[in-house]
C-alpha positions as CSV (number, residue, x, y, z in Angstrom):
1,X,-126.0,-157.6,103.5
2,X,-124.9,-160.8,102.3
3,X,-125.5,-163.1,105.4
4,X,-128.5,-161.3,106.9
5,X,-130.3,-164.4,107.5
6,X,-127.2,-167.1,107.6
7,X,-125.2,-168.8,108.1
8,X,-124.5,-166.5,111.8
9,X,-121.1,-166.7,113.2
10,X,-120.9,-167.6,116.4
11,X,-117.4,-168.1,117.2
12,X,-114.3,-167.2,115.0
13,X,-110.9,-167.4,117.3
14,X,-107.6,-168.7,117.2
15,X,-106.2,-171.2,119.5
16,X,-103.3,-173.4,121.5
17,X,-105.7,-176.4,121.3
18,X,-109.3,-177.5,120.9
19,X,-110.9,-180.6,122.7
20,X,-114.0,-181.7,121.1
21,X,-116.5,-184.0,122.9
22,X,-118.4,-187.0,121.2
23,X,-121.7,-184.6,121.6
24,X,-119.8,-182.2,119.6
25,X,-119.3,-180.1,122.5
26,X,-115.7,-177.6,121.8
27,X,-113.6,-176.7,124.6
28,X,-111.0,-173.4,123.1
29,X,-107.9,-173.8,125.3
30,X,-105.6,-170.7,125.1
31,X,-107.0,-168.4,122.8
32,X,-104.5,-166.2,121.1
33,X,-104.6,-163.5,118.7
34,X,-101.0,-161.7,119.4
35,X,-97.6,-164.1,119.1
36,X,-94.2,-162.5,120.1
37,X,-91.5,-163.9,118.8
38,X,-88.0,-163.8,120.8
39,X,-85.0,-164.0,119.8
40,X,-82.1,-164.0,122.9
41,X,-78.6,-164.2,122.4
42,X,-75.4,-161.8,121.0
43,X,-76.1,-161.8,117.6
44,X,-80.0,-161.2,117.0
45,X,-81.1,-160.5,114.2
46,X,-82.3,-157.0,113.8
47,X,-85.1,-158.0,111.4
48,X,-87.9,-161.2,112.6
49,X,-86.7,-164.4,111.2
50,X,-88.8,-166.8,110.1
51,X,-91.2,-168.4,112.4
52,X,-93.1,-171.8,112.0
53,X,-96.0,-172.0,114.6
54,X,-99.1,-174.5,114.4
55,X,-102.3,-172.9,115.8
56,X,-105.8,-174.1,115.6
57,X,-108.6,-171.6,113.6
58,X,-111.8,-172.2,114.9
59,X,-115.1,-171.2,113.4
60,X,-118.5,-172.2,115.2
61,X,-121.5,-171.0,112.2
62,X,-125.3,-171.8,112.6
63,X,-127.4,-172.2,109.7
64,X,-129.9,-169.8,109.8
65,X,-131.5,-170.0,106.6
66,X,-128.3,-171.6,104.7
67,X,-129.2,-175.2,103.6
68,X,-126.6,-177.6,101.8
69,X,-123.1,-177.9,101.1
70,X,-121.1,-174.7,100.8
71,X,-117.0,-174.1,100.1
72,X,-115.1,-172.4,102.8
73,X,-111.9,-170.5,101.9
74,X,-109.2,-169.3,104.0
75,X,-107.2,-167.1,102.6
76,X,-103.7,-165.9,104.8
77,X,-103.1,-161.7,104.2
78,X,-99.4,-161.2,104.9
79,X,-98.7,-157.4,106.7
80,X,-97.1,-156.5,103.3
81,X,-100.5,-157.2,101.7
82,X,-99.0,-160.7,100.1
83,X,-101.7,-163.0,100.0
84,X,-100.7,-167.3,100.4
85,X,-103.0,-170.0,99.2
86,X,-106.4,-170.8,100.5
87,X,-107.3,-173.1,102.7
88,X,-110.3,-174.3,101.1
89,X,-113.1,-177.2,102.9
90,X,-116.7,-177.9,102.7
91,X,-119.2,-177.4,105.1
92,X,-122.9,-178.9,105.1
93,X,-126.2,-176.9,106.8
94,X,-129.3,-178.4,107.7
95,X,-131.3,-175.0,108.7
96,X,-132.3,-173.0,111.3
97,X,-130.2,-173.2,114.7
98,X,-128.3,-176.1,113.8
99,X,-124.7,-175.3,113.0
100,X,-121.6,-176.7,112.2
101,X,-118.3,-176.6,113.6
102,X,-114.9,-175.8,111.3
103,X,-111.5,-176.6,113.1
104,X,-108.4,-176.3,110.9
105,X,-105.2,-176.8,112.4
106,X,-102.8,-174.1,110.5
107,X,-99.1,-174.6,110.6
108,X,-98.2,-171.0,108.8
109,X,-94.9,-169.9,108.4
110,X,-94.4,-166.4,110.1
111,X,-91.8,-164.6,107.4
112,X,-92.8,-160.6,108.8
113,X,-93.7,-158.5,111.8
114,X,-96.9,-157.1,111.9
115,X,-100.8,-157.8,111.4
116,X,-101.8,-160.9,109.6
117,X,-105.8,-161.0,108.5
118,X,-107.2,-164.9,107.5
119,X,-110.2,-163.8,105.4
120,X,-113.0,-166.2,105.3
121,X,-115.4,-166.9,102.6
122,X,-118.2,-168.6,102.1
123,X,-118.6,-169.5,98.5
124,X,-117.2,-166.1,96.6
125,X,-118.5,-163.8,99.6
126,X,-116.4,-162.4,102.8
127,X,-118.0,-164.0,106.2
128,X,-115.7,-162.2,108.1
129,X,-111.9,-161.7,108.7
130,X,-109.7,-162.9,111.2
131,X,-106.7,-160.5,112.4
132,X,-103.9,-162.3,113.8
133,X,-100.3,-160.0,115.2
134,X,-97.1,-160.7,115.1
135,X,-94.4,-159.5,117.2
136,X,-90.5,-159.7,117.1
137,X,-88.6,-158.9,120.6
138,X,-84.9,-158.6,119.8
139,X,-82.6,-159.6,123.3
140,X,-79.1,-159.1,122.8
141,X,-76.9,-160.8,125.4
142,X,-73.3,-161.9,126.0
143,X,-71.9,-158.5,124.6
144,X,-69.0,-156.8,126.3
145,X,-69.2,-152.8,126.8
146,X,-66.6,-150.9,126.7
Protein backbone atom coordinates (compact mmCIF):
# COMPACT_ATOMS: atom_id res chain seq x y z
CA UNK A 1 0.00 0.00 0.00
CA UNK A 2 1.23 3.12 -1.03
CA UNK A 3 0.67 5.33 2.15
CA UNK A 4 1.02 2.65 4.82
CA UNK A 5 3.23 4.67 6.90
CA UNK A 6 2.18 8.40 5.65
CA UNK A 7 1.22 10.93 5.10
CA UNK A 8 -2.42 9.64 7.13
CA UNK A 9 -5.52 11.50 6.28
CA UNK A 10 -7.28 12.75 8.78
CA UNK A 11 -9.85 14.83 7.36
CA UNK A 12 -10.92 15.12 3.65
CA UNK A 13 -14.62 17.06 3.40
CA UNK A 14 -16.17 19.67 1.55
CA UNK A 15 -17.44 22.75 2.96
CA UNK A 16 -19.74 26.23 3.19
CA UNK A 17 -16.75 27.82 5.02
CA UNK A 18 -13.59 27.25 7.07
CA UNK A 19 -12.45 29.52 9.99
CA UNK A 20 -8.92 28.96 10.77
CA UNK A 21 -7.36 30.18 14.08
CA UNK A 22 -3.83 31.82 14.47
CA UNK A 23 -2.80 28.27 16.29
CA UNK A 24 -3.88 26.74 13.25
CA UNK A 25 -6.86 25.38 14.75
CA UNK A 26 -9.86 24.69 11.64
CA UNK A 27 -13.37 25.14 12.42
CA UNK A 28 -15.58 23.11 9.08
CA UNK A 29 -18.84 25.15 8.99
CA UNK A 30 -21.55 23.39 6.85
CA UNK A 31 -20.17 20.35 5.52
CA UNK A 32 -21.74 19.27 2.28
CA UNK A 33 -21.22 16.53 0.02
CA UNK A 34 -24.82 16.59 -1.90
CA UNK A 35 -25.99 20.14 -3.84
CA UNK A 36 -29.50 20.32 -5.35
CA UNK A 37 -29.98 22.59 -7.71
CA UNK A 38 -33.58 24.22 -8.32
CA UNK A 39 -34.90 25.64 -10.88
CA UNK A 40 -38.75 27.26 -10.21
CA UNK A 41 -40.66 28.92 -12.60
CA UNK A 42 -42.95 28.03 -16.08
CA UNK A 43 -40.42 27.20 -18.36
CA UNK A 44 -37.71 24.91 -16.53
CA UNK A 45 -35.55 23.49 -18.19
CA UNK A 46 -35.94 19.75 -18.39
CA UNK A 47 -32.14 19.15 -18.34
CA UNK A 48 -29.71 20.92 -15.20
CA UNK A 49 -28.30 24.08 -16.39
CA UNK A 50 -25.17 25.18 -15.60
CA UNK A 51 -24.37 25.92 -12.05
CA UNK A 52 -21.43 27.99 -10.62
CA UNK A 53 -20.97 27.28 -6.81
CA UNK A 54 -17.74 28.17 -4.65
CA UNK A 55 -17.08 25.50 -1.96
CA UNK A 56 -14.15 25.01 0.20
CA UNK A 57 -12.10 21.32 -0.04
CA UNK A 58 -10.48 20.62 2.95
CA UNK A 59 -7.79 18.10 3.60
CA UNK A 60 -6.16 17.76 7.23
CA UNK A 61 -2.86 15.01 6.47
CA UNK A 62 -0.24 14.14 9.19
CA UNK A 63 3.12 13.16 8.22
CA UNK A 64 3.77 9.96 9.47
CA UNK A 65 6.92 8.98 7.93
CA UNK A 66 6.61 11.64 4.87
CA UNK A 67 9.36 14.33 5.17
CA UNK A 68 9.71 17.33 2.68
CA UNK A 69 7.97 18.99 0.01
CA UNK A 70 5.44 16.96 -2.00
CA UNK A 71 2.87 18.19 -5.16
CA UNK A 72 -0.74 17.84 -4.39
CA UNK A 73 -3.20 17.40 -7.42
CA UNK A 74 -6.77 17.75 -7.65
CA UNK A 75 -8.12 16.45 -10.32
CA UNK A 76 -12.32 17.25 -10.86
CA UNK A 77 -14.18 13.65 -12.52
CA UNK A 78 -17.30 14.90 -14.29
CA UNK A 79 -20.37 12.11 -13.97
CA UNK A 80 -19.78 11.52 -17.70
CA UNK A 81 -16.25 10.49 -16.82
CA UNK A 82 -14.73 14.03 -18.33
CA UNK A 83 -11.91 14.89 -16.41
CA UNK A 84 -11.09 19.16 -15.93
CA UNK A 85 -7.64 20.48 -15.00
CA UNK A 86 -5.88 19.87 -11.82
CA UNK A 87 -5.66 21.81 -9.11
CA UNK A 88 -2.14 21.32 -8.30
CA UNK A 89 -0.18 22.99 -4.70
CA UNK A 90 2.60 21.99 -2.58
CA UNK A 91 2.64 20.83 0.72
CA UNK A 92 5.70 20.52 3.20
CA UNK A 93 6.10 17.49 6.12
CA UNK A 94 8.27 17.60 8.97
CA UNK A 95 7.54 13.88 10.39
CA UNK A 96 5.80 11.99 12.62
CA UNK A 97 2.34 13.50 14.07
CA UNK A 98 2.89 16.81 12.70
CA UNK A 99 0.61 17.57 9.83
CA UNK A 100 -0.37 20.04 7.53
CA UNK A 101 -3.48 21.59 6.66
CA UNK A 102 -4.70 21.99 2.63
CA UNK A 103 -7.76 24.43 2.18
CA UNK A 104 -8.62 25.24 -1.51
CA UNK A 105 -11.44 27.30 -2.13
CA UNK A 106 -13.01 25.66 -5.58
CA UNK A 107 -15.38 27.70 -7.58
CA UNK A 108 -16.42 24.65 -10.18
CA UNK A 109 -18.80 25.12 -12.72
CA UNK A 110 -21.61 22.43 -12.31
CA UNK A 111 -22.51 21.59 -16.27
CA UNK A 112 -24.29 17.71 -15.32
CA UNK A 113 -26.47 15.90 -12.83
CA UNK A 114 -24.90 13.27 -11.07
CA UNK A 115 -21.73 12.15 -9.01
CA UNK A 116 -18.73 14.21 -9.23
CA UNK A 117 -15.26 12.38 -7.64
CA UNK A 118 -12.07 15.12 -6.92
CA UNK A 119 -9.28 12.59 -6.91
CA UNK A 120 -6.29 13.53 -4.84
CA UNK A 121 -2.73 12.71 -5.44
CA UNK A 122 0.17 12.99 -3.81
CA UNK A 123 2.97 13.11 -6.21
CA UNK A 124 1.84 10.47 -9.15
CA UNK A 125 -0.07 8.22 -6.44
CA UNK A 126 -4.11 8.37 -5.47
CA UNK A 127 -4.39 9.52 -1.56
CA UNK A 128 -7.88 9.13 -1.73
CA UNK A 129 -11.03 10.45 -3.67
CA UNK A 130 -13.58 12.77 -2.87
CA UNK A 131 -17.26 12.06 -4.15
CA UNK A 132 -19.28 15.15 -4.43
CA UNK A 133 -23.47 14.80 -5.93
CA UNK A 134 -25.28 16.86 -7.79
CA UNK A 135 -28.89 17.16 -8.08
CA UNK A 136 -31.38 19.05 -10.39
CA UNK A 137 -35.09 19.63 -9.01
CA UNK A 138 -37.23 20.85 -11.84
CA UNK A 139 -40.51 23.21 -10.32
CA UNK A 140 -42.67 24.21 -12.93
CA UNK A 141 -45.14 26.99 -11.96
CA UNK A 142 -47.42 29.62 -13.46
CA UNK A 143 -48.91 27.04 -15.99
CA UNK A 144 -52.61 27.02 -16.67
CA UNK A 145 -54.44 23.44 -16.93
CA UNK A 146 -56.93 22.79 -18.92
Amino acid sequence: MAFEEGPYIQVAAFCEQVIEEKTGVLSLIRLIDVLTHTATGPEVPPEMPPLLHGLKLVLMLKSGKARGRHEVRIVPELPSGETKEPIVLSVHFEGDGRGTNVIVEINFNFTLEGLYWFKIYLGEALLTRMPFQVKYSRVVTGRRLL
